[in-house]
N, C-alpha and C positions, 0 to 999 in steps of 0.2 A: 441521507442517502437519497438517490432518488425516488420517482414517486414509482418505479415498476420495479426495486429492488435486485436485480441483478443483467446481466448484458443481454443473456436469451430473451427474458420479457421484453427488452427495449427492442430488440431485431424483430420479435414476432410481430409487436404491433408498430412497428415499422412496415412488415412485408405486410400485415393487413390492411393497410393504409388506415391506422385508424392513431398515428402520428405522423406528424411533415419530418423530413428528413434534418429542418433546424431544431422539432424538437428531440428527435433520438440522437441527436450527435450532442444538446445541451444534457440529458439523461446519462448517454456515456461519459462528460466530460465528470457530470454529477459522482457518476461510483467512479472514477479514476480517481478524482479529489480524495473519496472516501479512502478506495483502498492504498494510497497516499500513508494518509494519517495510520491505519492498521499499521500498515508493514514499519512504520517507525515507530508507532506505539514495541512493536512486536522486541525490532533490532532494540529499541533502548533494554528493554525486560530481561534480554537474553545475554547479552554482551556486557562483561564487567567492565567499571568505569577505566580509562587510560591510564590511570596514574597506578593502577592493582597491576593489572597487565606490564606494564615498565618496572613495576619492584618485582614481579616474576623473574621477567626476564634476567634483568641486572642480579637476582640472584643466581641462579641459572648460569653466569659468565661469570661468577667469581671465582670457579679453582682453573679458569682460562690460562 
């Protein structure tokens, strides 16, 4: 993660000037990457594999 740990810290010491504007935009690209990985960590965790969901289904349309 980056080194100010979430988006407010990087704008605050942004508008402090006490980071250049290359390093708060390389800080946000830093937690985008992060929260990247989270939210797929998250969707695999949550969401059952394709082939469960397809034997649902297809039972589901057998008295069709």
């Amino acid at each position: 993660m980056g080194t100010y740990g979430n988006f407010n810290l990087v704008m605050r010491e942004w508008k402090l000037g006490n980071i250049t504007e290359a390093q708060a935009i390389g800080q946000i690209l830093q937690l985008l990457e992060e929260l990247e990985k989270r939210v797929a960590e998250l969707e695999r965790i949550t969401k059952p594999p394709k082939i469960e969901k397809e034997i649902k289904e297809t039972k589901g349309n057998e008295g069709k």
